[in-house]
SEVEX-737073 format. One record per residue (C-alpha): residue in three letters; x, y, z. Coordinates in steps of 0.1 Angstrom, whole numbers, padded with zeros to 4 digits, always signed. Layout:
# residues N
ALAXYZ...
***
This chain:
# residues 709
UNK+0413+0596-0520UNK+0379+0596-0504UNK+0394+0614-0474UNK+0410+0635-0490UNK+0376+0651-0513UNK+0355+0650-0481UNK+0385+0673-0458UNK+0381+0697-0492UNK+0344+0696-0491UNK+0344+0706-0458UNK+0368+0734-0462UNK+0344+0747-0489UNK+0313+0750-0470UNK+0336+0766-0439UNK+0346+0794-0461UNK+0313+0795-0473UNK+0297+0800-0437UNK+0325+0823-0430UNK+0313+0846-0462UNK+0278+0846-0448UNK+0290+0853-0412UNK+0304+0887-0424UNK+0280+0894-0449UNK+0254+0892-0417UNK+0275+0911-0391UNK+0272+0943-0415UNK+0235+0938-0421UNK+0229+0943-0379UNK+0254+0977-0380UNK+0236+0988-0406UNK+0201+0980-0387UNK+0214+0994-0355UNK+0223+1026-0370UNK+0187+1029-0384UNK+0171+1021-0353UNK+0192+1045-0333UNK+0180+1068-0359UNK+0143+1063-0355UNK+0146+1066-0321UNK+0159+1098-0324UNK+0126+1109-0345UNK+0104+1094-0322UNK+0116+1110-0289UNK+0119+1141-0310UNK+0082+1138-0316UNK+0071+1129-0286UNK+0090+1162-0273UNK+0068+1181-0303UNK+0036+1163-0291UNK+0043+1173-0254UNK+0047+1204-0263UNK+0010+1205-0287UNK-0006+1190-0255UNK+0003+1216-0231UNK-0005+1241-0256UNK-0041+1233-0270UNK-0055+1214-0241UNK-0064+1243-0222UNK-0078+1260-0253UNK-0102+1226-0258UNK-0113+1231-0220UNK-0120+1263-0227UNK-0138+1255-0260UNK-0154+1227-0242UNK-0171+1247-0212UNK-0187+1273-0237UNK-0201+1245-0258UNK-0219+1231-0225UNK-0228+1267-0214UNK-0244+1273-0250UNK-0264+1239-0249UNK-0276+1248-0213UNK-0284+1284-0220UNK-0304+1271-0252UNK-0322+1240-0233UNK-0334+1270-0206UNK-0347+1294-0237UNK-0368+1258-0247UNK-0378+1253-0214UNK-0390+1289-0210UNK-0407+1287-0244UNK-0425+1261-0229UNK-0430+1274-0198UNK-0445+1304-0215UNK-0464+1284-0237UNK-0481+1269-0207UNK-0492+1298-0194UNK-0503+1313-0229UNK-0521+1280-0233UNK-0553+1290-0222UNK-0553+1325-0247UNK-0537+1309-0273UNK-0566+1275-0275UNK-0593+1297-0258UNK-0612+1306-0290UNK-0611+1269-0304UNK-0621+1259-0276UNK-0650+1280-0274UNK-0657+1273-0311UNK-0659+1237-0304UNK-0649+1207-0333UNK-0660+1206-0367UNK-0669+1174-0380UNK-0643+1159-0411UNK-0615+1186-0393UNK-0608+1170-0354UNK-0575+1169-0353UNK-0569+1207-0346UNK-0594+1206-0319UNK-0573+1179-0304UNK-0542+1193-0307UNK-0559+1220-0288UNK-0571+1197-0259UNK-0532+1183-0258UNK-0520+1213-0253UNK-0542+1222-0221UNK-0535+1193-0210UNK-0496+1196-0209UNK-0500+1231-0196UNK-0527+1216-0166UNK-0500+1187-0161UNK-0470+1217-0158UNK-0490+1237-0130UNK-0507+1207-0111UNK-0470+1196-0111UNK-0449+1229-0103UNK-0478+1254-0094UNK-0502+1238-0080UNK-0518+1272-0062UNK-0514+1289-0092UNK-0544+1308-0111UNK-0532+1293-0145UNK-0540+1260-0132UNK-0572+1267-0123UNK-0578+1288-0159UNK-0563+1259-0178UNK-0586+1233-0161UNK-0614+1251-0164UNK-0606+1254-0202UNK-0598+1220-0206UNK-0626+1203-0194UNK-0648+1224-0207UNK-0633+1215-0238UNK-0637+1178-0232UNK-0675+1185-0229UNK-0674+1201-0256UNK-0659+1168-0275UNK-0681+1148-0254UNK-0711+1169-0270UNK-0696+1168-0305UNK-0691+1129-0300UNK-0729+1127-0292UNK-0739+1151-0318UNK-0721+1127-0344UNK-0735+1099-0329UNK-0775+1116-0333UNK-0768+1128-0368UNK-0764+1088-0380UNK-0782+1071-0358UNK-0815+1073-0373UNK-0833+1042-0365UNK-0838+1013-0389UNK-0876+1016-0404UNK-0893+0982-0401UNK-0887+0969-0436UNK-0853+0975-0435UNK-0852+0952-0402UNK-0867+0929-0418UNK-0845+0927-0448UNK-0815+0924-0423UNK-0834+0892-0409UNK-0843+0879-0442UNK-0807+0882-0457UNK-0788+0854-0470UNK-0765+0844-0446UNK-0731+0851-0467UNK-0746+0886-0477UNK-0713+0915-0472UNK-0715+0943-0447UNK-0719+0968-0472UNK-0753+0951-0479UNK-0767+0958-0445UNK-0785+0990-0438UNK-0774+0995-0401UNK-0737+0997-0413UNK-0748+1024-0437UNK-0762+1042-0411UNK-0726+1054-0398UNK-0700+1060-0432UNK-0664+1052-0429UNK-0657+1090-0425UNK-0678+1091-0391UNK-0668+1059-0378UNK-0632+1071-0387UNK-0637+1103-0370UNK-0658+1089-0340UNK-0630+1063-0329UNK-0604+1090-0329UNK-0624+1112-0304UNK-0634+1076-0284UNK-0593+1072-0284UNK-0583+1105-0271UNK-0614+1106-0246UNK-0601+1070-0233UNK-0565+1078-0231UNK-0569+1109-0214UNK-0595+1090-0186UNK-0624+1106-0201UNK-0649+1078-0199UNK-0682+1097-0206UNK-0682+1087-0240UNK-0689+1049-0228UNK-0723+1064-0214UNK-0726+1083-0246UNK-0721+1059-0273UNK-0739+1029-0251UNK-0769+1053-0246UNK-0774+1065-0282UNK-0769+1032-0299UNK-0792+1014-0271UNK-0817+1041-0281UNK-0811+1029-0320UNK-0819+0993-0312UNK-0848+1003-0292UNK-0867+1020-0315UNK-0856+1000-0345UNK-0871+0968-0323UNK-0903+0995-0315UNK-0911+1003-0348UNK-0908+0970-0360UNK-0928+0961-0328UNK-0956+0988-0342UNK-0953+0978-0378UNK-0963+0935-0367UNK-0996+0952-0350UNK-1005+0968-0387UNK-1025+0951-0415UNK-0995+0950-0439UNK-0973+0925-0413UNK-0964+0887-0428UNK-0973+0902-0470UNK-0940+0922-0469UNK-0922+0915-0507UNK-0884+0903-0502UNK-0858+0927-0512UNK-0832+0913-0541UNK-0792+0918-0523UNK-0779+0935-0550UNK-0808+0957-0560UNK-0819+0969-0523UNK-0845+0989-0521UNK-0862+0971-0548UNK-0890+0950-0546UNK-0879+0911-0560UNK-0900+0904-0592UNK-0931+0878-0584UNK-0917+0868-0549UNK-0936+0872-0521UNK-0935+0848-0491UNK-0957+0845-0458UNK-0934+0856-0429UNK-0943+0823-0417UNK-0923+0811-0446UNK-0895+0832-0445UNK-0888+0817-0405UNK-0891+0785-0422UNK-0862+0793-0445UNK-0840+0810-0418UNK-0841+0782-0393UNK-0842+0755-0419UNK-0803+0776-0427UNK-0796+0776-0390UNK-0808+0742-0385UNK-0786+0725-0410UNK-0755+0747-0399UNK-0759+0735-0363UNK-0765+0694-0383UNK-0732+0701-0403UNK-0712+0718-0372UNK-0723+0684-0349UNK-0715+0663-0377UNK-0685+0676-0386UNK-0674+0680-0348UNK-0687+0650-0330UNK-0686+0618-0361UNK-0697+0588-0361UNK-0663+0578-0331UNK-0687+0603-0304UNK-0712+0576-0302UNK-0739+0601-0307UNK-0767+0590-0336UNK-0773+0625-0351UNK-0793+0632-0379UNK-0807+0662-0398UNK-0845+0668-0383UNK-0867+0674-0417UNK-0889+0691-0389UNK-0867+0714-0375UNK-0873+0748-0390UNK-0908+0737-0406UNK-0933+0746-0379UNK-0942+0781-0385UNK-0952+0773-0424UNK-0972+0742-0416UNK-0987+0753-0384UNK-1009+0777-0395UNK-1033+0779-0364UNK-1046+0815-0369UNK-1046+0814-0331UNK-1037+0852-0318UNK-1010+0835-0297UNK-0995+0822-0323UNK-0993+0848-0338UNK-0977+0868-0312UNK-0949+0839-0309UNK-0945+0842-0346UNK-0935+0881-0342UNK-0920+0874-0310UNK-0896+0854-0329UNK-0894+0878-0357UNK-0886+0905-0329UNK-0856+0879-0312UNK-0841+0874-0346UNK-0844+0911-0350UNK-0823+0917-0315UNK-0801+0894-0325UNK-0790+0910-0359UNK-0789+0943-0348UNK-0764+0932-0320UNK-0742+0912-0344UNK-0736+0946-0364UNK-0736+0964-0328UNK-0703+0942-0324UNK-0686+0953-0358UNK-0697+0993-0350UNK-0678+0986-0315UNK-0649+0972-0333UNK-0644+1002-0354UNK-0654+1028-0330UNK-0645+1021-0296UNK-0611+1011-0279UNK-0610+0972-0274UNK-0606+0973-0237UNK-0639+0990-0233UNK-0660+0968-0258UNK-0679+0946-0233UNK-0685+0977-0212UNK-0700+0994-0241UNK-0718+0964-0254UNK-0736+0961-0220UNK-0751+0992-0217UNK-0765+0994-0254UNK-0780+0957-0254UNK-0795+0959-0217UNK-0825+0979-0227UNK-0833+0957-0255UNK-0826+0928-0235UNK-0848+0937-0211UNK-0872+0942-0237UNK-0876+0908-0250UNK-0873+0892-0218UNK-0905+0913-0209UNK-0924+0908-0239UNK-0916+0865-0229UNK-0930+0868-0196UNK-0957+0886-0210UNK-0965+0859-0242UNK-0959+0832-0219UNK-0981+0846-0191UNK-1011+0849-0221UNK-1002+0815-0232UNK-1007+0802-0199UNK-1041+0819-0196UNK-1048+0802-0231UNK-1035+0764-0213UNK-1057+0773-0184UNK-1086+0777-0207UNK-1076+0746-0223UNK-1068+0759-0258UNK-1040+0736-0265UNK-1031+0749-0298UNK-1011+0775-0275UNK-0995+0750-0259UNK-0982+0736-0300UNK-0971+0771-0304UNK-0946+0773-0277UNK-0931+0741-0286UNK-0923+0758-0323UNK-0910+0789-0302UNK-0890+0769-0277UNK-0875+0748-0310UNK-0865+0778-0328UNK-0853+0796-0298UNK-0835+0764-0291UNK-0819+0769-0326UNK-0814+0807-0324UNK-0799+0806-0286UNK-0758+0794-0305UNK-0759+0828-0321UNK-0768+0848-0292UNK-0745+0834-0270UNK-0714+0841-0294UNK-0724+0876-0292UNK-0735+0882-0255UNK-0715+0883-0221UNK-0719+0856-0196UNK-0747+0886-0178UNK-0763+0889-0211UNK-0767+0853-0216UNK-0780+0845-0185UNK-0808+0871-0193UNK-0817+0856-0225UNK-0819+0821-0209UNK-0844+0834-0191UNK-0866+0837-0224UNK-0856+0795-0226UNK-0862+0790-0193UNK-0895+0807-0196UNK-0903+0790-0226UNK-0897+0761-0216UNK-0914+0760-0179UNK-0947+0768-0203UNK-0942+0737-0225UNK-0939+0719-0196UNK-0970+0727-0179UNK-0988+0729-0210UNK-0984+0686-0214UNK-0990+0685-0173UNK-1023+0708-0175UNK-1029+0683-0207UNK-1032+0649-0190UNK-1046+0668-0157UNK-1073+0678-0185UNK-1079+0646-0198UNK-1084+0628-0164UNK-1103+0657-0147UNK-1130+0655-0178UNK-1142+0622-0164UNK-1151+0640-0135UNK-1169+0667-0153UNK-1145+0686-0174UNK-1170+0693-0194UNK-1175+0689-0235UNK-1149+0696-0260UNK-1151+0721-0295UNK-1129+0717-0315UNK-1123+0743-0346UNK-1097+0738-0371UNK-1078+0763-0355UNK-1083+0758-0314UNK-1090+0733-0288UNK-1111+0741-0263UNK-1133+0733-0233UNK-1164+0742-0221UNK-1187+0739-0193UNK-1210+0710-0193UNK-1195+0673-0193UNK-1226+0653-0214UNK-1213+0629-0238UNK-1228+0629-0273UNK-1269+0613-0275UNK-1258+0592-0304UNK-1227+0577-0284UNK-1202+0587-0309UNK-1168+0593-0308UNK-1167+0616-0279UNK-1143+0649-0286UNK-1125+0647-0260UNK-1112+0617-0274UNK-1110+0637-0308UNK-1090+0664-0295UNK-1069+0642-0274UNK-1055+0619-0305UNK-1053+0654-0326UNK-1029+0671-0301UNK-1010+0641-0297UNK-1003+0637-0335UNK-0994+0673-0333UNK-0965+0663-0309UNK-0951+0642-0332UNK-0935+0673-0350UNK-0918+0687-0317UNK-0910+0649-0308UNK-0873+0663-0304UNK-0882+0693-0281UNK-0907+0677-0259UNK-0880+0646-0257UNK-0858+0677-0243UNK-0882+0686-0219UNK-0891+0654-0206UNK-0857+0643-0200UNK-0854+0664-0169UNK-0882+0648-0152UNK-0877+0618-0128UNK-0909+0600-0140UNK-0900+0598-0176UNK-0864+0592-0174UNK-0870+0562-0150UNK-0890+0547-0172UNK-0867+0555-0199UNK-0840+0540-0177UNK-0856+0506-0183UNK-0863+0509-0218UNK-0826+0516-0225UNK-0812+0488-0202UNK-0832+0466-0226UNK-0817+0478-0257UNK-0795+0505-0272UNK-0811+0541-0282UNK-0799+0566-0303UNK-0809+0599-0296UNK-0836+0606-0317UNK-0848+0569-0308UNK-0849+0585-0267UNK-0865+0613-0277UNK-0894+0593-0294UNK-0895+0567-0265UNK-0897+0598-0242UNK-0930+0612-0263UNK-0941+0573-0264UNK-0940+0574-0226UNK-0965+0607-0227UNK-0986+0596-0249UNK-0991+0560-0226UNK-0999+0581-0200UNK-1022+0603-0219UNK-1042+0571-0233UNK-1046+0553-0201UNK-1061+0590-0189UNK-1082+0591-0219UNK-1094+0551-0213UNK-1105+0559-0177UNK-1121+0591-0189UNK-1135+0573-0219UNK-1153+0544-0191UNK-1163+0571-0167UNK-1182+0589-0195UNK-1199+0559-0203UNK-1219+0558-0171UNK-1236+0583-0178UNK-1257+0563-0205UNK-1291+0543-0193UNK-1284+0512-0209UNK-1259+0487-0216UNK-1256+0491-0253UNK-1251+0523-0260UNK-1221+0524-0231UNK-1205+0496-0246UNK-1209+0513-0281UNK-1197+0541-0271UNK-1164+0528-0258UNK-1161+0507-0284UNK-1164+0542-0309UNK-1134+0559-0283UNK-1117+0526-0284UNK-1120+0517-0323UNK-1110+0552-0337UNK-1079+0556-0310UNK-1065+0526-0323UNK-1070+0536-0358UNK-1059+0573-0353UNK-1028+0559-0341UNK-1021+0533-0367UNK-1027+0563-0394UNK-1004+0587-0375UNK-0977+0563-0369UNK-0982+0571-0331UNK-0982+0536-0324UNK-0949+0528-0336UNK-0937+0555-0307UNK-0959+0540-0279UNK-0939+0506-0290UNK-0910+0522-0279UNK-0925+0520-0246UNK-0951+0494-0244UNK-0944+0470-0280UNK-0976+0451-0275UNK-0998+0483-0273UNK-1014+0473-0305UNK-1023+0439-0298UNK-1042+0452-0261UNK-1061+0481-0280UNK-1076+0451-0299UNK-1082+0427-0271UNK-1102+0458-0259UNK-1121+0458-0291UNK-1129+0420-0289UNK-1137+0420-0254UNK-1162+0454-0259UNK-1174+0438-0288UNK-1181+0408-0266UNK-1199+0432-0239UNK-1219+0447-0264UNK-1238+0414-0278UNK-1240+0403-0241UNK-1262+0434-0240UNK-1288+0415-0256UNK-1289+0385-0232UNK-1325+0399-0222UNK-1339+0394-0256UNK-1328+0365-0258UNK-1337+0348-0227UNK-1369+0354-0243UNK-1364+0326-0272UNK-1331+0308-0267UNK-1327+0280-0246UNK-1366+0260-0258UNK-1357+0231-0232UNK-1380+0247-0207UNK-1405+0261-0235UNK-1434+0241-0240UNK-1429+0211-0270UNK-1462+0214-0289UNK-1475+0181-0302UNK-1490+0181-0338UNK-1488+0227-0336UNK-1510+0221-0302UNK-1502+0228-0267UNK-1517+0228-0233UNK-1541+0257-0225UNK-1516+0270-0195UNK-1487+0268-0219UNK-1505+0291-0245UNK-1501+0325-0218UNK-1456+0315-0214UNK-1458+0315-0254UNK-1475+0347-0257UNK-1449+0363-0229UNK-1422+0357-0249UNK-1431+0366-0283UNK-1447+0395-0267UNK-1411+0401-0245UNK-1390+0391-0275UNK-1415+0421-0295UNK-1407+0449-0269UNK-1369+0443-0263UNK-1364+0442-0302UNK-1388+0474-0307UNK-1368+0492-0280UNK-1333+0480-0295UNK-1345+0491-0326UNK-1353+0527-0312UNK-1322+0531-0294UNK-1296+0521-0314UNK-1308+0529-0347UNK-1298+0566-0333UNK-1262+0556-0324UNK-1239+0565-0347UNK-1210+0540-0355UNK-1184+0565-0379UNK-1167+0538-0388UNK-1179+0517-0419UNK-1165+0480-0411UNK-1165+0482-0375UNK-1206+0495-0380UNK-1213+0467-0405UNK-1190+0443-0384UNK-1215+0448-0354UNK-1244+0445-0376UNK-1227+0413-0390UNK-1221+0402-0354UNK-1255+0408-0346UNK-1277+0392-0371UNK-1253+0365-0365UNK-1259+0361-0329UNK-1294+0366-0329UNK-1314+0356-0360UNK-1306+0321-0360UNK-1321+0316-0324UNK-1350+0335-0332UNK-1354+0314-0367UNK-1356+0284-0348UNK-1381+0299-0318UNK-1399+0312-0345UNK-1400+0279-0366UNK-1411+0261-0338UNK-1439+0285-0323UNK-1449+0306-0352UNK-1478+0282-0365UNK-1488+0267-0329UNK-1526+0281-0319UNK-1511+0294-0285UNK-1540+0327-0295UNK-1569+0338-0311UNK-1551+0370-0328UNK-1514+0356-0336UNK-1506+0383-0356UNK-1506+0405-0322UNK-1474+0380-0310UNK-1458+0369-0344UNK-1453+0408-0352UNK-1419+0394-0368UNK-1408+0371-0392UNK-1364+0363-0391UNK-1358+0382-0426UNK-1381+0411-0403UNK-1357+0407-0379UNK-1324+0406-0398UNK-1342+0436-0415UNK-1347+0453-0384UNK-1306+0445-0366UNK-1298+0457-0399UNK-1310+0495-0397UNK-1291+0500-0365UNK-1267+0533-0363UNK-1289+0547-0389UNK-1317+0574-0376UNK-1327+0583-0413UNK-1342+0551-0417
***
């Protein structure tokens, strides 16, 4: 049975395939007949497209050839037009030309110049024997000029230079003023600048360089005769009283403000000073090793130095004048950058700084030259000056540099340099000063404004303090306030940094420590000058006394001058017990002083070898040794008294100390010679010998350093 449904099974799916077989074999006929079909359209149309082809290809060719022939018969009209047009150039631009540029309208004038110049670049290409050349050359450079001219004549209309005041404003500006504030940007509106950097564009491009010269001539001229006139306005009477102007209100006096010059420098580099103590700070930290501090000092010369010295002053305006330079070269810088192609900036900047450059480098040799003169003279107040110039040039040199080229720096280094070779021989000429007094460099004035030296070399009658020592201790507490500069300056000298070689291998030193133990070592060698001067000088006096009185004066008020000033804490640096031998010099003149009256009293003190009288007698040949010695003791105490009561001692507890030490040394021995001899019969007239009773005497020590009484 199973067999059986599987054989019909099978015979049903045959029939099946059988039905599909057929049903298949009509769907190919049927797809053969199409495709024979379609190939019969498609060699039809191939026959239809052959046909096309051989028909309207030559007609394309044909088309083709006249379309080329068109483009080349209109590319040779274009190129004739041109080729006329070059040689029409020179009529067609001639009167424009001729006519020159109108300022606000350049751009006509220039499409002038570019024409010329296509029709010069045509001929010198294709014709260079032609006439046309020569005519459109001719034309075109003159027309250049003529730019050139117009470029300059621009230039002139806004280049007025600044008046003085206006300078001055520029210097005395707050730092974050705008542009628009400042006058020498006003001299030159957007319009001209606008106008002038086209033509400087077109000038470069086409190789016209002449406008370099032009615009570096003109706007030197500018700086030069702003820098003049401010130059001329510090020589009149009006200089240093000038009222500030307000920033927003220009051209208006500020209400109730009016500052010293002196005080407006103060100001500006006490702004520059903290800038360059911010910068460091921020810059180095505390991981650079470097101790820096702000310097209270820094920008605070100029206001507290007030010296009335006439080189002073001329630093002060020097100063003013360098901080003048300096702006007007900072807006110099901006006019370049909207005026003159970038690739000829430092060419341009050059030429208009190196007159004024000059300028200021001359006017330093000049200053410093006077100054010298001044040092020379020994009027040391010039030499404080140029340590205030040097400090602020120091502080103004960052801000030139950023503005000058490596040519231009090196110049103004030279005003540093200059500056700072004059410093340096002004402390040299000052301890040659101090030592070559002691060999006659004569007596020292002092006013409160100058130091100076004149002729003779006496010291003073009443064994004072002697100026020289005066002056000395003044100018070295003056240092004190350029501790940083001079530090600077010493540091390059073999002598002072050897010595500061040992002081730091003995413990660490900031910077501003070195600098101070580099002033410290100057002023040691000033004072041990000043102590040899100080003991030579005291030859010149006729008796012991008064030289030991009078280096005990120089000696006393040095110490004390530099207790008060603090200069001793500096000279510690250096030498840390110079306190302790300024006052063993004081005991051991002190000392020298009351061994000065060793005469007198080998007069009364030992009595061993005096006569002993017996019941107020003595022997008749004993009487004539008592009388010697009263009579002695009488003179030397008489001409004590004359001397010294005409010393001065200035100082009040050092005087009554050596009065003190005096009646202390003396009295008592003559109280007991006098006790003793005072009632023995050793004369007929004892009054003549016992002028002097001890309270007489103690009376008498007493009115020394005292002429009045």
């Amino acid at each position: 049975m199973s067999a059986l449904e599987n054989t019909l099974q099978i015979e049903i799916k045959l029939e099946k395939e059988k039905t599909n077989q057929a049903l298949l074999k009509d769907h190919v006929e049927k797809y053969t007949e199409l495709t024979q079909s379609m190939s019969k359209i498609l060699n039809s149309f191939e026959q239809r497209l052959g046909k096309l082809e051989h028909t309207i290809l030559p007609v394309y060719n044909i088309t083709k050839n006249l379309q080329k022939q068109q483009q080349n018969l209109d590319s040779t009209l274009q190129y004739m037009e041109q080729v006329l047009s070059h040689y029409d150039a020179s009529q067609d631009v001639c009167n424009l030309i001729h006519q020159g540029p109108s300022e606000g309208n350049i751009g006509s004038f220039l499409d002038g110049l570019n024409k010329l110049k296509k029709a010069k670049d045509y001929f010198l290409n294709n014709n260079p024997q032609s006439v046309e050349l020569e005519n459109v050359t001719s034309l075109f450079n003159n027309g250049c000029e003529t730019l050139n001219n117009h470029f300059k004549s621009l230039l002139k209309k806004h280049n007025a230079p600044l008046k003085p005041v206006d300078l001055l404003d520029m210097i005395y500006i707050e730092e974050d003023s705008s542009n628009e504030d400042c006058p020498s940007i006003k001299q030159l509106p957007p319009s001209a600048r606008e106008e002038l950097n086209v033509i400087a564009q077109w000038l470069d491009n086409n190789l016209r360089r002449e406008y370099v010269q032009i615009f570096g001539d003109e706007r030197s001229e500018v700086i030069m005769r702003s820098l003049q006139n401010l130059k001329d306005h510090q020589k009149s009477g009006s200089w240093g009283n000038e009222p500030l102007r307000t920033r927003h209100g220009y051209g208006r006096a500020e209400t109730g403000v009016k500052k010293t010059t002196s005080a407006r420098l103060q100001q500006i580099f006490e702004r520059k000073a903290n800038k360059m103590f911010m910068k460091a700070s921020q810059t180095l930290g505390q991981s650079a090793g470097l101790a820096m501090r702000k310097n209270s000092s820094f920008g605070d010369i100029l206001a507290a130095e007030e010296y009335g010295n006439d080189n002073d002053q001329e630093l002060e305006k020097y100063l003013v004048l360098l901080l003048g330079l300096q702006k007007l070269l900072v807006w110099e810088r901006q006019l370049l950058n909207d005026i003159v192609p970038p690739s000829r900036h430092n060419e341009v900047f050059s030429r208009l700084s190196q007159p004024s450059i000059e300028m200021v480098v001359k006017d330093a040799e000049q200053i410093t030259s006077k100054v010298m003169r001044s040092i020379g003279r020994k009027e040391w107040s010039s030499a404080l000056g140029i340590f205030s110039a040097l400090k602020h040039v120091q502080i103004l040199q960052p801000d030139i540099d950023r503005i000058c080229d490596a040519t231009q720096k090196q110049q103004l280094s030279g005003v540093l340099n200059r500056l700072q070779h004059t410093a340096s021989k002004g402390l040299e000429q000052f301890i040659e000063s101090v030592r070559n007094d002691g060999g006659g460099g004569g007596m020292v004035s002092m006013t409160s404004s100058t130091i100076s030296y004149g002729g003779g070399s006496n010291v003073p009658r009443d064994a004072t303090v002697y100026e020289l020592t005066s002056n000395t201790i003044w100018f070295l507490e003056q240092l004190q306030e350029h501790c940083d500069t001079i530090g600077g300056l010493l540091q390059t000298e073999a002598i002072y940094t050897n010595d500061l070689d040992r002081i730091a291998s003995q413990k660490a030193l900031s910077i501003e420590q070195k600098n101070k133990a580099l002033l410290g070592i100057y002023v040691r060698k000033v004072l041990s000058e000043l102590n040899y001067t100080i003991a030579t000088k005291s030859e010149q006096y006729g008796d012991t006394a008064t030289k030991q009185l009078f280096k005990l004066n120089n000696t006393h008020y040095i110490l004390k001058s530099l207790q008060r000033s603090s200069l001793i804490e500096i000279v510690a640096l250096t030498e840390h017990d110079c306190e302790r031998r300024y006052q063993k010099m004081i005991q051991d003149l002190k000392k020298a002083y009351l061994g000065s009256w060793s005469k007198l009293l080998s007069f009364i003190h030992p009595l061993d070898e005096m006569p002993r009288p017996i019941n107020g007698k003595v022997k008749d040949k004993e009487r004539a040794t008592i009388k010697d010695r009263f009579s002695n003791f009488n003179k030397e105490l008489d001409d004590a008294v004359k001397t010294q009561r005409a010393i001065s001692v200035p100082d009040v507890l050092l005087r009554e100390g050596i009065k003190r030490d005096n009646s202390e040394h003396i009295v008592p021995k003559y109280n007991t010679f006098f006790e003793v001899y005072s009632d023995v019969q050793f004369s007929k007239n004892i009054d003549k010998y016992v002028k002097y009773r001890p309270s007489d005497v103690a009376t008498m020590l007493n009115s020394f350093f005292d002429d009045t009484v």
